[in-house]
C-alpha positions as CSV (number, residue, x, y, z in Angstrom):
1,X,8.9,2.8,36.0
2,X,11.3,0.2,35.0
3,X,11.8,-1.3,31.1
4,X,9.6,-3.6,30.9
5,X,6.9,-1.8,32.1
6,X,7.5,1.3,29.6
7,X,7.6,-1.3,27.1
8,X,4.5,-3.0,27.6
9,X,3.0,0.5,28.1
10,X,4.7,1.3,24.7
11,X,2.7,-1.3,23.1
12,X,-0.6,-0.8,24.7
13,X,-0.5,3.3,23.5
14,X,0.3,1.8,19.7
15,X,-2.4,-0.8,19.9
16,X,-4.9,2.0,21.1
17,X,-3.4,4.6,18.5
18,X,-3.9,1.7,15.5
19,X,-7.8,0.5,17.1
20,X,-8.5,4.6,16.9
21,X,-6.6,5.0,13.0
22,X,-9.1,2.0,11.9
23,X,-12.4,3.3,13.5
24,X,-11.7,6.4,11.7
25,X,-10.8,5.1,8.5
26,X,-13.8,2.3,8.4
27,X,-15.9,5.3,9.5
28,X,-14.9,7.7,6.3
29,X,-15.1,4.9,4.1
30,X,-18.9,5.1,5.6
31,X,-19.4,8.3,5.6
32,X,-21.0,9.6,2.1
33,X,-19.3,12.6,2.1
34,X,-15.9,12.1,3.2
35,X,-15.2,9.7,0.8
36,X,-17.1,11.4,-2.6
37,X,-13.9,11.7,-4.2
38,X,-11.4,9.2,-2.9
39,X,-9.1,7.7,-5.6
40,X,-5.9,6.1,-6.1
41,X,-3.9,2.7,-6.6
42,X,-4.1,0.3,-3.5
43,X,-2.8,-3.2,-2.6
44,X,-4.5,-5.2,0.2
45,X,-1.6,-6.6,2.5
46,X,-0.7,-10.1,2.6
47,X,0.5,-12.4,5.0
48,X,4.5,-11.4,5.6
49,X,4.3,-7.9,4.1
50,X,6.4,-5.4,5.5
51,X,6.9,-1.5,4.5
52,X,10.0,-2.5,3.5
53,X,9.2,-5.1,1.3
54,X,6.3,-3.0,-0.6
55,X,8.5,-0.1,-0.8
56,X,11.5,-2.2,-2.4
57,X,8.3,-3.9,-4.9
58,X,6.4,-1.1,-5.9
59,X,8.7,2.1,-5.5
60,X,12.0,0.6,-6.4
61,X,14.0,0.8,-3.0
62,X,13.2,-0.3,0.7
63,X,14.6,3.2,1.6
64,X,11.1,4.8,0.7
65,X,9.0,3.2,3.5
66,X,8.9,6.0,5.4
67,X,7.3,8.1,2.3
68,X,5.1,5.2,2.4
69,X,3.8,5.0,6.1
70,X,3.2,8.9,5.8
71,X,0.6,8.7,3.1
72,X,-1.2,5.7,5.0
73,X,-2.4,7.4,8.1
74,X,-4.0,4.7,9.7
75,X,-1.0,2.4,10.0
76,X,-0.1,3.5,13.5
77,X,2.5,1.7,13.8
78,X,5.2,1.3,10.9
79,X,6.4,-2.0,11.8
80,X,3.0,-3.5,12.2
81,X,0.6,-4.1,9.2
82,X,-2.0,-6.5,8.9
83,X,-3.4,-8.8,6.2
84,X,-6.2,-7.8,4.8
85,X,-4.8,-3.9,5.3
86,X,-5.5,-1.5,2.5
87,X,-2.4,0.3,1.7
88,X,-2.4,3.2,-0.6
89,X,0.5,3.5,-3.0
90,X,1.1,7.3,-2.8
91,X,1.2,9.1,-6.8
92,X,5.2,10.1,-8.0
93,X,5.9,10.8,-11.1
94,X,7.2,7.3,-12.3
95,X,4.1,5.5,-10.4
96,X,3.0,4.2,-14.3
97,X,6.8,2.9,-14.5
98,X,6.4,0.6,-11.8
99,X,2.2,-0.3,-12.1
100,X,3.7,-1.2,-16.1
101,X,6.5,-3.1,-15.0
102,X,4.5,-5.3,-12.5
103,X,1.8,-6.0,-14.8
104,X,4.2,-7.1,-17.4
105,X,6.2,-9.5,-15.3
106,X,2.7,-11.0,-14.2
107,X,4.1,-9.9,-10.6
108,X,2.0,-9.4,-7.9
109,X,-1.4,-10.6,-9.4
110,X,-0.9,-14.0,-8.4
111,X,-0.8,-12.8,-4.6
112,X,-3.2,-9.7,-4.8
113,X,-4.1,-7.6,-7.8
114,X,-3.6,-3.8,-8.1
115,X,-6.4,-2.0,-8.2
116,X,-7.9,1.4,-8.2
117,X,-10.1,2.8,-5.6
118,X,-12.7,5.2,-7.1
119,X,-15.5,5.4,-4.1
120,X,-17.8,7.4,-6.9
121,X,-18.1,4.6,-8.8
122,X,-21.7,4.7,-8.6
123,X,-22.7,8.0,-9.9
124,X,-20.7,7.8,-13.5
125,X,-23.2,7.3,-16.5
126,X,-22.7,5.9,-19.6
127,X,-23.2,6.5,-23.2
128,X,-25.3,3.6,-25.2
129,X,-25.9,3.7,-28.9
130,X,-29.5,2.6,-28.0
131,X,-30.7,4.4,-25.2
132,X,-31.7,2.1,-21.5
133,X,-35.4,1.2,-21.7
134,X,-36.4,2.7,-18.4
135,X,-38.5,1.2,-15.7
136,X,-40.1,4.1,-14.4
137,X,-40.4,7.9,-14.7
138,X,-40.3,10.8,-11.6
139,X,-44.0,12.6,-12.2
140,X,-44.0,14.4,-9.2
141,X,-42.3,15.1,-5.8
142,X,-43.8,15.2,-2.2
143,X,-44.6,18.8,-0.9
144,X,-43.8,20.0,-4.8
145,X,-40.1,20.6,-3.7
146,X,-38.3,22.2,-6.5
147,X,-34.9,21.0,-5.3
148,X,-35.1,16.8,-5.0
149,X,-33.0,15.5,-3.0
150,X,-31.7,13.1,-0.4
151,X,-34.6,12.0,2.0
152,X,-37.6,13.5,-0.2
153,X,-40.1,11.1,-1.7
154,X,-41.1,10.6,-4.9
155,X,-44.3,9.3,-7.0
156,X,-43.2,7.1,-9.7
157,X,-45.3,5.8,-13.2
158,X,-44.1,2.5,-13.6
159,X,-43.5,1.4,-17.6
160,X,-46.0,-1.4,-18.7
161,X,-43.6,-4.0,-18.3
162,X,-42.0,-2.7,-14.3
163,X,-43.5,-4.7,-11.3
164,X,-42.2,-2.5,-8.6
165,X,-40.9,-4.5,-5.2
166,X,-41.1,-2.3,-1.9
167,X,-37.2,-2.4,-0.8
168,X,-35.9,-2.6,-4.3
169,X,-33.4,0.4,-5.4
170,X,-33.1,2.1,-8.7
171,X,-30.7,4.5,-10.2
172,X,-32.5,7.6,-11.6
173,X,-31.4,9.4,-14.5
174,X,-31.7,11.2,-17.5
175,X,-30.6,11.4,-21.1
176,X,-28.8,13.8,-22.9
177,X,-28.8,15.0,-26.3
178,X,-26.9,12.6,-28.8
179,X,-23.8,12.9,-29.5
180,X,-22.1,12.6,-32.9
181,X,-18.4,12.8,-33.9
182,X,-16.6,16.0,-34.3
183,X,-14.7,15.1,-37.5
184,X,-16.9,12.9,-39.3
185,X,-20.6,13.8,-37.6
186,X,-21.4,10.2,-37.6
187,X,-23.7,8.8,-34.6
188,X,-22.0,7.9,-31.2
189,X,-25.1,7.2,-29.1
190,X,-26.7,8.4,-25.8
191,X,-25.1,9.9,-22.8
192,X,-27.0,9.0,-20.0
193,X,-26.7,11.2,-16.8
194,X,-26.9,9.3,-13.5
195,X,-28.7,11.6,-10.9
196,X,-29.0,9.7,-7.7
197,X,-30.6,6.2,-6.3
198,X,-34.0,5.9,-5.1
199,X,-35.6,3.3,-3.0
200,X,-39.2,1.9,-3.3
201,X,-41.5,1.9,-0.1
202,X,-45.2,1.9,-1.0
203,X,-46.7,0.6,-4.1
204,X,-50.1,1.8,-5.3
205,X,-52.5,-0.1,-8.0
206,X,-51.2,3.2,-10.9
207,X,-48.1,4.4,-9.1
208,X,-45.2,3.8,-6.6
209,X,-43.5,6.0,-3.9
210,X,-39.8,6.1,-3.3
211,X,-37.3,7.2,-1.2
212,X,-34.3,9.3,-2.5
213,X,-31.4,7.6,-0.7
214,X,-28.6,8.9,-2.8
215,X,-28.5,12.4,-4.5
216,X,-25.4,12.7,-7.2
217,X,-26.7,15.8,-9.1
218,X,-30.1,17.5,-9.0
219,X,-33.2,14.8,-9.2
220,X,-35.6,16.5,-11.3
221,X,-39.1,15.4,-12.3
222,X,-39.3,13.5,-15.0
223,X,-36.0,11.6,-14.7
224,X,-36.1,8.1,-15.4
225,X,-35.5,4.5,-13.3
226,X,-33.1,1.8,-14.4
227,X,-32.5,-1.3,-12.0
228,X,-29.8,-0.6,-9.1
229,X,-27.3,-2.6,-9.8
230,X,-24.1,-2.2,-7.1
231,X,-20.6,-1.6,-8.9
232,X,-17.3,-1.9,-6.7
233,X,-15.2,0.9,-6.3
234,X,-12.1,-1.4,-6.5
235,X,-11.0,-1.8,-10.2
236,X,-8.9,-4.2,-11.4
237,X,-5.4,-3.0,-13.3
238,X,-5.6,-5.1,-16.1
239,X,-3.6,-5.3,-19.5
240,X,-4.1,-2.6,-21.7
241,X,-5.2,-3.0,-25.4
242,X,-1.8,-3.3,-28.0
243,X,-2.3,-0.9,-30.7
244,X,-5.5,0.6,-29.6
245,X,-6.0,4.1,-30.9
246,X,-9.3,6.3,-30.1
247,X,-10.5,9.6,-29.3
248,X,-12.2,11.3,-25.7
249,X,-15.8,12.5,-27.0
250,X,-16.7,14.6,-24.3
251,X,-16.6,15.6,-20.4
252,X,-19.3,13.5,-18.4
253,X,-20.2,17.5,-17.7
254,X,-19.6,18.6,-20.7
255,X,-17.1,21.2,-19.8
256,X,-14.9,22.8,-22.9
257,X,-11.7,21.9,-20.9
258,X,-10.9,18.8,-19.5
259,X,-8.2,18.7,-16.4
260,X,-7.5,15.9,-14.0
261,X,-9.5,13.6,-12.0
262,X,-12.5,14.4,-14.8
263,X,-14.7,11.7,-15.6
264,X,-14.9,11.7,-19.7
265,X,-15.9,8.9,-22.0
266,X,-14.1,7.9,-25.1
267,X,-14.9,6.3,-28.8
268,X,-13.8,2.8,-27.6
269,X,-15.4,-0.3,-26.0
270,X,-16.0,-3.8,-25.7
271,X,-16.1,-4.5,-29.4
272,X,-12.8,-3.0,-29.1
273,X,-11.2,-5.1,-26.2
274,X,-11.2,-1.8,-24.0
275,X,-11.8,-3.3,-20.5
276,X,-12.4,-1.6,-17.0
277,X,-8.7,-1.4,-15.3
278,X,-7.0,-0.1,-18.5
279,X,-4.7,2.5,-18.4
280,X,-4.2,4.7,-21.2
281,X,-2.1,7.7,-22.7
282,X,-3.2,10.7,-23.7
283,X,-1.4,12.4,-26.4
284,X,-0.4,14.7,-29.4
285,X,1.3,14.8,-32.9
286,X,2.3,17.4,-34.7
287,X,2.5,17.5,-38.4
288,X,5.5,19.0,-40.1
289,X,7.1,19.8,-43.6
290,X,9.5,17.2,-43.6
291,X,11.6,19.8,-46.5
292,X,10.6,23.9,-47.3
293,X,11.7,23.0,-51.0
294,X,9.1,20.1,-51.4
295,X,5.3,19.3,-50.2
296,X,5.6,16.4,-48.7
297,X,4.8,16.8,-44.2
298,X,5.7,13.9,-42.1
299,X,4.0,13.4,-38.3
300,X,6.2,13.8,-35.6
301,X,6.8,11.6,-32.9
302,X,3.5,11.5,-30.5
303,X,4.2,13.2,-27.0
304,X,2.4,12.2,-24.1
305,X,0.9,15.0,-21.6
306,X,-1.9,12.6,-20.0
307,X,-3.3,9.6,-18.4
308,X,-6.0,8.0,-18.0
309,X,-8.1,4.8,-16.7
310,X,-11.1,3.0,-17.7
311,X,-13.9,2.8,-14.9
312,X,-17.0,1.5,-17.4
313,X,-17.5,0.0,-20.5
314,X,-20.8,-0.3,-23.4
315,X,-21.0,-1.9,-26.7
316,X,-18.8,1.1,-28.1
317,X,-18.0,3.6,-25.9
318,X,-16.4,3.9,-22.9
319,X,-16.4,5.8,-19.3
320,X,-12.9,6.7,-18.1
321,X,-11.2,9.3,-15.3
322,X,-8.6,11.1,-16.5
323,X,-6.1,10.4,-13.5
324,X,-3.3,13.2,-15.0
325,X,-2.7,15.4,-17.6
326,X,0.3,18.2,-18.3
327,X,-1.8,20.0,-20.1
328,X,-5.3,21.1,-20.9
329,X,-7.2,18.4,-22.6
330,X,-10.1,19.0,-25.4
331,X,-12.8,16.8,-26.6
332,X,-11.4,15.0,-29.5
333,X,-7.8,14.5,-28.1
334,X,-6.4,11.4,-29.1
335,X,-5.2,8.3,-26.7
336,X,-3.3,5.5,-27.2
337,X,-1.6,2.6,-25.1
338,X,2.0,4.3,-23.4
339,X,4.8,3.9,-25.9
């Protein structure tokens, strides 16, 4: 077999090889369980990008395209990327530096903007000072099933005001207690708990039936309908607020401790300029007696042990992931923008 023939054989293999990476990496993002938890920061490949090049942009030096390539396993071949390519930017411990540095410079959003890839997007809730007005309620569940869940069907008691469409979707959930501040015990609003999707198929003259084609959590009867309304899992890096100071409230699952990839909701929103994309710190002061002799305490300087970004906003609240944290974090921890 001379050269020439290796060579074109060569390329053949690697075309196969990259067809097969990309069936199997369209057929995760597919596939509703392979997927439930994917996150992390990606840029979409432009016209003229090499390895090299988004090593040498986004980690600092050329040299790291091969630390690069193996955290993208469908690029088959190294020194052949695509436009329109998602490449994922892997996690180091100055990944902020750089994602900061871009973002001041205004670099890279003019081509293609950062963003974060949370496929989950769809079964985060929200907290409202006013709870949703729903359009429906769950009153009972074919074959009395105590367990809804994908596939099952549903009977639904549409509100006064709902004129239900067969084919149109809804996101069933439920709401939870309300939740006040720790410190002060003033009102902060409704959490509402996102249990799945359902999807109308028959209407009746006092009731509709739907299909459950998305199960989050446990459906349960008498969980409640808002309108389906899709959210991409691609957000945005945007600025982050100067000066903003707030609080986390709470886990999304209420858990005492709060560790990474959590989804939480903070004491911020868009009265506050908090916008999906933002990344904030998490952090800590300490309060010390500046002098024995006298009584007089000064704050120390605040130290950082956690990140996070926002995935949601309301009126005055916020949904967020916590994408890091050093430490165990409680409700109540304060965040701020990175010093």
């Amino acid at each position: 077999m001379n050269y020439h023939t290796k060579f074109r054989l060569i390329m053949c293999l690697s075309m196969l090889a990259a067809i097969i990476a990309f069936s199997v990496s369209s057929y995760a993002e597919e596939s509703e369980t392979s997927v439930e938890h994917e996150a992390g920061v990606y840029y979409t490949v432009q016209k003229g990008d090499t390895l090299w090049d988004l090593s040498r942009q986004f980690l600092d030096s050329p040299w790291q395209w091969p630390d690069m390539w193996s955290e993208n396993s469908q690029i088959a071949n190294p020194h052949r990327i695509y436009p329109g390519d998602r490449i994922r930017l892997f996690q180091r411990k100055d990944v902020d530096k750089w994602v900061e540095k871009d973002l001041d410079k205004e670099v890279v959003i003019e081509k293609e903007p950062l963003y974060y890839f949370y496929s989950s997007i769809d079964k985060i809730g929200f907290i409202k000072k006013d709870p949703a007005t729903p359009s429906g309620t769950i009153f009972e569940v074919k074959d009395d099933k105590e367990m809804i869940s994908k596939g099952d069907l549903v009977y639904i008691r549409p509100n006064e005001n709902t004129s239900f469409i067969p084919g149109s979707k809804f996101t069933v959930y439920r709401t939870l207690k309300p939740l006040r501040d720790r410190s002060t015990n003033s009102y902060i609003g409704v959490q509402h708990y996102l249990t799945g999707i359902v999807e109308i198929t028959k209407v009746e003259p006092k009731f509709a039936v739907a299909s459950v084609v998305g199960s989050f959590r446990a459906i349960e009867v008498n969980d409640l309908l808002i309108p389906y309304v899709k959210r991409s899992p691609k957000i945005i890096l945007t600025e982050s607020k100067k000066e903003l100071k707030g609080k986390i409230i709470v886990s999304e699952e209420h858990a005492s401790i709060i560790g990474d990839n959590t989804v939480a909701f903070i004491d911020k929103g868009n009265i506050d300029g908090v916008k999906a994309g933002q990344r904030y710190s998490i952090f800590y002061q300490e309060k010390k007696r500046l002098d024995p002799g006298t009584k007089g305490d000064v704050y120390l300087t605040p130290v950082d042990f956690g990140t996070l970004i926002v995935l949601h906003t309301e009126e005055t609240t916020s949904t967020v992931l916590i994408t890091s944290s050093e430490k165990s974090i409680y409700p109540g921890a304060d965040i701020h923008l990175p010093w």
